[in-house]
LUMKOL-172587 format. One record per residue: y, x, z of N, C-alpha, C in turn; residue in one letter. Coordinates in steps of 0.1 Angstrom, whole numbers, plus 5000, padded with zeros to 4 digits. Layout:
REM LUMKOL-172587
YXZYXZYXZA/...
REM end
This chain:
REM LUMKOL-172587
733457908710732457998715731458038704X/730857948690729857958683731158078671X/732458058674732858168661732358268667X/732658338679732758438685731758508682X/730658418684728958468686729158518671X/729258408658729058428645729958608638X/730958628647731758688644731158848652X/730658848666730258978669728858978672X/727858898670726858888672725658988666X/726358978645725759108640725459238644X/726859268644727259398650726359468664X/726759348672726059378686724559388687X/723459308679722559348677722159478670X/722759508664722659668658723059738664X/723859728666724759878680723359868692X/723059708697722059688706720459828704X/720059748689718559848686719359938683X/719860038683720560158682720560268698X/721560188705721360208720720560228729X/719960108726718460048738717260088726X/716960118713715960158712715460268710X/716660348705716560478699715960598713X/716760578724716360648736714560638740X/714060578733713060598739712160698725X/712860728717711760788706712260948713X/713160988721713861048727713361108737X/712961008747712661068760711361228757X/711561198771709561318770710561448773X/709661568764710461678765711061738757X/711361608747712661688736714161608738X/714261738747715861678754716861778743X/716661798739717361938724717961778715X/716861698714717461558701718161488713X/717961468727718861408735720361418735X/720561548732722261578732722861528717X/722161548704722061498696722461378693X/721761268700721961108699723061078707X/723261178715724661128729725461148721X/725961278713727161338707727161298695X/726561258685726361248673725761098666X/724861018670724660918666724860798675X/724960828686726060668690727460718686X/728260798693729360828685729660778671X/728960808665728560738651728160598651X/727560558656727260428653728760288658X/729660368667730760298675731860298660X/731860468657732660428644732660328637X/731360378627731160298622730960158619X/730460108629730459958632732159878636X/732759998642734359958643735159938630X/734460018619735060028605735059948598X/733359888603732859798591733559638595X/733459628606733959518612735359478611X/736459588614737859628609738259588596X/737159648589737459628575737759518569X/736359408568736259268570737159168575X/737259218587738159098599739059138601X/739659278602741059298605740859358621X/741759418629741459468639741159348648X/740359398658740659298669739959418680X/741159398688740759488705739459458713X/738659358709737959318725736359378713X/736759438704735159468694734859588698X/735959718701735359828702735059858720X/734959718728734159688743732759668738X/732359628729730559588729729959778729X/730159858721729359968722729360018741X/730360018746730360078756729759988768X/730159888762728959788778727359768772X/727459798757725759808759725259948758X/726060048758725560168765725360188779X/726760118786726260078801724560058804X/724459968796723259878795721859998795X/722360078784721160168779721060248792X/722460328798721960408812721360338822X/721360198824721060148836719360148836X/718760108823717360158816716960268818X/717360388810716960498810717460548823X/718660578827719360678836718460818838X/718660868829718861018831719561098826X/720861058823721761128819722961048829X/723861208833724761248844725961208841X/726361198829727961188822728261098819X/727760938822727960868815729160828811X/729760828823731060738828731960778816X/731760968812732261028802732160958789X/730960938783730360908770731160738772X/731160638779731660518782732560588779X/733560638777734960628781734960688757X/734960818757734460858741734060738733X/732960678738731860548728733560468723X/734360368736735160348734736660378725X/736760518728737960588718737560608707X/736360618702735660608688735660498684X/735360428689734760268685736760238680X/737360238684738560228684739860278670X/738760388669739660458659738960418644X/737760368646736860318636737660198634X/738060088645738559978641739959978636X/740960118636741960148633742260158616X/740760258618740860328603740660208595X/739360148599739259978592740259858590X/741059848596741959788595743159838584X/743259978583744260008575744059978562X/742360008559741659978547741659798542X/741559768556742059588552743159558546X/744559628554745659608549745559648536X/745159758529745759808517745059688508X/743659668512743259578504743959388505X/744559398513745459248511746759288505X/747259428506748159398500748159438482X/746959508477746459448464746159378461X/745859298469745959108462746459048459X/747959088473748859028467749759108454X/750059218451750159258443749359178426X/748159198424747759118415748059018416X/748058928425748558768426749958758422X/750658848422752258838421752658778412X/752058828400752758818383751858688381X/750758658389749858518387751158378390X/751458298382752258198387751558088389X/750158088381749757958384749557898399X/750257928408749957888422751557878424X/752457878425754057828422753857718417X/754757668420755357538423756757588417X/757157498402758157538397758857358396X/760457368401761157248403762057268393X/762357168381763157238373764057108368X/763956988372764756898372764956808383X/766156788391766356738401767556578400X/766856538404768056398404767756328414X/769356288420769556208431770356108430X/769755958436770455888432770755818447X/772155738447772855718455772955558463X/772055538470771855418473773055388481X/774055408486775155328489775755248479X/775955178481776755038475778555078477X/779455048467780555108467781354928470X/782354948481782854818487783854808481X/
REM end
Protein backbone atom coordinates (compact mmCIF):
# COMPACT_ATOMS: atom_id res chain seq x y z
CA UNK A 1 0.00 0.00 0.00
CA UNK A 2 3.03 2.58 1.07
CA UNK A 3 4.55 1.85 -2.82
CA UNK A 4 1.32 2.79 -4.28
CA UNK A 5 0.97 6.00 -2.20
CA UNK A 6 4.99 6.71 -2.98
CA UNK A 7 4.34 5.97 -6.55
CA UNK A 8 0.93 8.18 -7.31
CA UNK A 9 0.85 10.38 -4.54
CA UNK A 10 3.08 13.17 -6.31
CA UNK A 11 1.17 13.35 -9.23
CA UNK A 12 -2.13 13.33 -7.44
CA UNK A 13 -1.39 16.20 -5.38
CA UNK A 14 -0.59 18.30 -8.32
CA UNK A 15 -3.39 17.28 -10.66
CA UNK A 16 -5.25 17.79 -7.02
CA UNK A 17 -4.02 21.93 -6.61
CA UNK A 18 -4.65 22.13 -10.31
CA UNK A 19 -8.33 20.91 -10.19
CA UNK A 20 -9.58 21.92 -6.84
CA UNK A 21 -7.61 25.10 -6.78
CA UNK A 22 -7.47 26.71 -9.89
CA UNK A 23 -11.50 27.00 -10.17
CA UNK A 24 -11.72 29.24 -7.77
CA UNK A 25 -9.35 32.11 -9.27
CA UNK A 26 -12.10 31.37 -11.99
CA UNK A 27 -15.32 31.72 -10.64
CA UNK A 28 -17.28 35.34 -10.42
CA UNK A 29 -17.97 36.64 -13.86
CA UNK A 30 -15.18 35.60 -15.93
CA UNK A 31 -16.68 32.58 -17.33
CA UNK A 32 -14.68 33.45 -20.97
CA UNK A 33 -11.28 31.88 -18.68
CA UNK A 34 -13.85 29.14 -17.48
CA UNK A 35 -14.08 27.43 -20.89
CA UNK A 36 -10.33 27.93 -21.09
CA UNK A 37 -9.40 25.80 -17.93
CA UNK A 38 -12.14 23.10 -19.02
CA UNK A 39 -10.64 22.73 -22.65
CA UNK A 40 -7.23 23.64 -22.33
CA UNK A 41 -5.47 23.38 -18.90
CA UNK A 42 -6.92 20.34 -17.25
CA UNK A 43 -6.77 18.68 -20.58
CA UNK A 44 -3.37 19.60 -20.25
CA UNK A 45 -2.48 18.86 -17.03
CA UNK A 46 -4.04 14.85 -17.54
CA UNK A 47 -1.44 14.78 -20.47
CA UNK A 48 0.99 15.74 -19.07
CA UNK A 49 1.11 14.20 -15.86
CA UNK A 50 0.30 10.84 -17.92
CA UNK A 51 3.65 11.49 -19.78
CA UNK A 52 5.60 12.32 -17.03
CA UNK A 53 4.67 9.48 -15.03
CA UNK A 54 4.71 7.02 -18.24
CA UNK A 55 7.90 8.06 -18.87
CA UNK A 56 9.53 7.18 -15.58
CA UNK A 57 7.46 4.04 -14.61
CA UNK A 58 6.28 2.70 -17.74
CA UNK A 59 2.57 2.50 -18.43
CA UNK A 60 0.27 1.54 -15.97
CA UNK A 61 -3.71 1.73 -16.56
CA UNK A 62 -5.12 2.57 -13.09
CA UNK A 63 -2.86 6.38 -13.33
CA UNK A 64 -4.82 7.94 -16.06
CA UNK A 65 -8.22 7.22 -13.18
CA UNK A 66 -6.74 9.90 -10.67
CA UNK A 67 -7.46 13.07 -13.09
CA UNK A 68 -10.97 12.09 -13.60
CA UNK A 69 -12.13 11.15 -10.01
CA UNK A 70 -10.53 14.28 -8.78
CA UNK A 71 -12.24 16.26 -11.25
CA UNK A 72 -15.29 14.36 -10.10
CA UNK A 73 -14.23 15.82 -6.97
CA UNK A 74 -13.81 19.53 -8.28
CA UNK A 75 -17.63 19.35 -9.80
CA UNK A 76 -19.05 18.11 -6.65
CA UNK A 77 -17.33 21.64 -5.04
CA UNK A 78 -17.97 24.00 -7.55
CA UNK A 79 -20.87 22.42 -9.70
CA UNK A 80 -21.59 24.85 -12.18
CA UNK A 81 -20.73 23.35 -15.06
CA UNK A 82 -23.35 20.95 -17.09
CA UNK A 83 -20.98 18.62 -19.08
CA UNK A 84 -19.22 17.05 -16.76
CA UNK A 85 -19.92 13.51 -17.31
CA UNK A 86 -18.36 14.76 -20.96
CA UNK A 87 -15.03 16.35 -19.59
CA UNK A 88 -14.81 12.90 -17.14
CA UNK A 89 -14.92 10.83 -19.99
CA UNK A 90 -11.99 13.43 -22.37
CA UNK A 91 -9.80 14.11 -18.82
CA UNK A 92 -9.53 10.23 -19.13
CA UNK A 93 -8.78 9.68 -23.02
CA UNK A 94 -6.13 12.34 -22.46
CA UNK A 95 -4.74 11.26 -19.43
CA UNK A 96 -4.28 8.00 -21.42
CA UNK A 97 -2.76 9.00 -24.46
CA UNK A 98 -0.15 10.98 -22.28
CA UNK A 99 0.59 7.64 -20.54
CA UNK A 100 0.86 5.93 -24.08
CA UNK A 101 3.02 8.59 -25.54
CA UNK A 102 5.21 8.20 -22.21
CA UNK A 103 5.64 4.92 -22.27
CA UNK A 104 6.91 4.73 -25.82
CA UNK A 105 9.56 7.27 -24.76
CA UNK A 106 10.40 4.69 -21.90
CA UNK A 107 10.78 2.01 -24.24
CA UNK A 108 13.11 3.80 -26.61
CA UNK A 109 15.03 4.83 -23.68
CA UNK A 110 15.49 1.00 -22.27
CA UNK A 111 16.19 -0.08 -25.32
CA UNK A 112 19.30 2.41 -25.65
CA UNK A 113 20.62 1.05 -22.74
CA UNK A 114 20.54 -1.91 -23.69
CA UNK A 115 22.06 -1.05 -26.84
CA UNK A 116 25.05 0.67 -25.06
CA UNK A 117 25.26 -2.17 -22.55
CA UNK A 118 25.57 -4.57 -25.43
CA UNK A 119 29.33 -4.22 -26.48
CA UNK A 120 29.85 -3.63 -22.34
CA UNK A 121 31.01 -7.38 -21.35
CA UNK A 122 32.00 -6.57 -18.11
CA UNK A 123 28.60 -7.98 -16.73
CA UNK A 124 29.01 -11.60 -18.78
CA UNK A 125 29.95 -14.25 -17.23
CA UNK A 126 32.49 -15.92 -19.56
CA UNK A 127 33.07 -20.09 -18.98
CA UNK A 128 35.91 -21.01 -20.78
CA UNK A 129 37.25 -24.20 -19.19
CA UNK A 130 35.13 -26.99 -18.15
CA UNK A 131 36.03 -30.27 -16.48
CA UNK A 132 34.16 -33.15 -15.28
CA UNK A 133 35.18 -35.69 -13.35
CA UNK A 134 33.72 -39.09 -12.87
CA UNK A 135 33.04 -40.25 -9.54
CA UNK A 136 31.87 -43.77 -10.42
CA UNK A 137 34.30 -46.39 -9.52
CA UNK A 138 34.91 -48.86 -12.46
CA UNK A 139 34.14 -52.74 -11.17
Amino acid sequence: MWNLAKKYLPFAVIIALIYLVMPVFFQGENYKYDAIEYQFVFPGTALLSGFIFSWKRGVDFTFPLIAPIIYIGSVLIYSHYYHWAIYVFIYLIVGMLGSFIGDMVYKNNLAEKRRKNKGNDSYKIKITNITVENDEKEK
